[in-house]
Each structure stands twice: as C-alpha cells, then as structure tokens.
C-alpha positions in Angstrom: -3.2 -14.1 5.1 -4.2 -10.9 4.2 -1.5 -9.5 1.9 0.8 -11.2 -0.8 3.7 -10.5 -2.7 4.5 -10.8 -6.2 8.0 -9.5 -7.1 8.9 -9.3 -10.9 11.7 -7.1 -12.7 12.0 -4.1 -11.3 8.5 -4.2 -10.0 7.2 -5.1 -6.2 3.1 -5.5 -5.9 2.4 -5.7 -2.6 -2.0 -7.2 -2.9 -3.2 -6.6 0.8 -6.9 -8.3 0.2 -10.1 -8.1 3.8 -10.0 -6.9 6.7 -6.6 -5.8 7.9 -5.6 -5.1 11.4 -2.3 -4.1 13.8 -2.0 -7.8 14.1 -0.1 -8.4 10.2 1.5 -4.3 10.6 4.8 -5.5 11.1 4.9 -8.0 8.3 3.4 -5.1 6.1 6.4 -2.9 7.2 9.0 -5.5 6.8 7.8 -6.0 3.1 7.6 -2.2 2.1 11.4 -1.6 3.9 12.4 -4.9 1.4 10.5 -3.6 -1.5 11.5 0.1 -1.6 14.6 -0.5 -3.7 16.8 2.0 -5.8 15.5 1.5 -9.5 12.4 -0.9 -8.0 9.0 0.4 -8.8 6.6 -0.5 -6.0 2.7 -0.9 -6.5 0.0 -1.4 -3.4 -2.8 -2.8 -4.4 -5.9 -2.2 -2.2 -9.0 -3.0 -4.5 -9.7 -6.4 -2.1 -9.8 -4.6 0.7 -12.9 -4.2 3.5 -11.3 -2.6 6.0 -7.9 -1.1 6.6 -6.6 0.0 10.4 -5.0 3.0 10.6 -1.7 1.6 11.5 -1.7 0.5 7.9 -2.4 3.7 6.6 0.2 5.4 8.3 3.1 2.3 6.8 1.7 3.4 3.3 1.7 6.6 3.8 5.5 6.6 5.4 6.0 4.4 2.4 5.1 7.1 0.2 7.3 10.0 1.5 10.4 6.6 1.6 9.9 6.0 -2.4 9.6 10.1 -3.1 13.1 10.5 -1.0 14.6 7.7 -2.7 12.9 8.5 -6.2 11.5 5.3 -6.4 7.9 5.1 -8.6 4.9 4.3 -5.9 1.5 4.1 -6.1 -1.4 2.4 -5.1 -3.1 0.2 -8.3 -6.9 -0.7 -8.5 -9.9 1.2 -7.1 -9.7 1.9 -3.9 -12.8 0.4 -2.2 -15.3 3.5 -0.8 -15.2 1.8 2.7 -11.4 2.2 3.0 -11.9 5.7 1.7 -14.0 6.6 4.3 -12.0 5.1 7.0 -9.3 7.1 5.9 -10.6 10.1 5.9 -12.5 9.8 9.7 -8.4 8.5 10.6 -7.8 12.6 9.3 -5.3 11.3 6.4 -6.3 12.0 2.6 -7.7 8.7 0.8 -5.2 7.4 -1.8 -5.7 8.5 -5.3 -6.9 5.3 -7.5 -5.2 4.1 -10.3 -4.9 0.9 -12.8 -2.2 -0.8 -13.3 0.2 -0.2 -16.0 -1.0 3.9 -15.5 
C-alpha cells in the first residue's frame, strides 16, 4: 500500500511512500476529504516517495486551496525527494516547499 495514515489529536499525517499511480487516487482523495477537519492540522508526507502521478498532485494541490478556505494548517513534512520535484514541475505545477515536522 502505498500511503498510510496516522491520526493523532488534532493532527492527520497522511505518509504516501514509492511509486504512486491513478490506481490508489481515489483512496488518496477519500483520506484528505476525511482529514481536512475544522481545527485538524493535516501533514503530507512525501519524503518515501519515487514517483508521484500527476493525478496525485493535483488531490494535494486541491487539498491545499480546501485547508486555506477552511483555515486548516497544511503542509507537506519531510524533504521532498528531487525526482518528485522534477516530475512536478514537467506536470507545469510548482514543486511543494519542503519542511520538517514540528516546523
């Protein structure tokens, strides 16, 4: 399975780890609709990742613009690998901005 969930208080990781595809998309979007929660900081965490589809990229980034409307912390924890960077960019979207948790 290429993504797992840990939910705490008042925090949702979502850890999507190899190569992900259109195949595991919908499960991705059910789990950010069920994580972006009023007063529910939600963290993506991409550092295990080889390859990410651009179907993904557009959930995370319609994630992001979801958490900003509903004022809900979101970000994407770890380093984002330099392949997925890439990838994003050639898709035309802007690679996500690395953090580490806890920042």
């Amino acid at each position: 399975m290429p993504l797992t969930v840990e939910r705490g208080e008042g925090l949702s990781v979502i850890c999507l780890e190899g190569a992900v595809d259109i195949g595991s998309a919908a499960e991705l979007k059910e789990l950010l609709v069920d994580a972006l929660a009023p007063e529910r900081e939600l963290r993506v965490d991409l550092e295990r990742l080889t390859r990410l589809d651009v179907t993904w990229v557009q959930l995370l980034h319609a994630a992001d613009r979801e958490a900003r409307r509903l004022g809900v912390p979101f970000t994407i924890s770890g380093n984002v690998p330099e392949t997925v960077s890439v990838a994003m960019r050639a898709a035309g979207f802007e690679p996500f901005p690395s953090s580490q948790p806890g920042e």
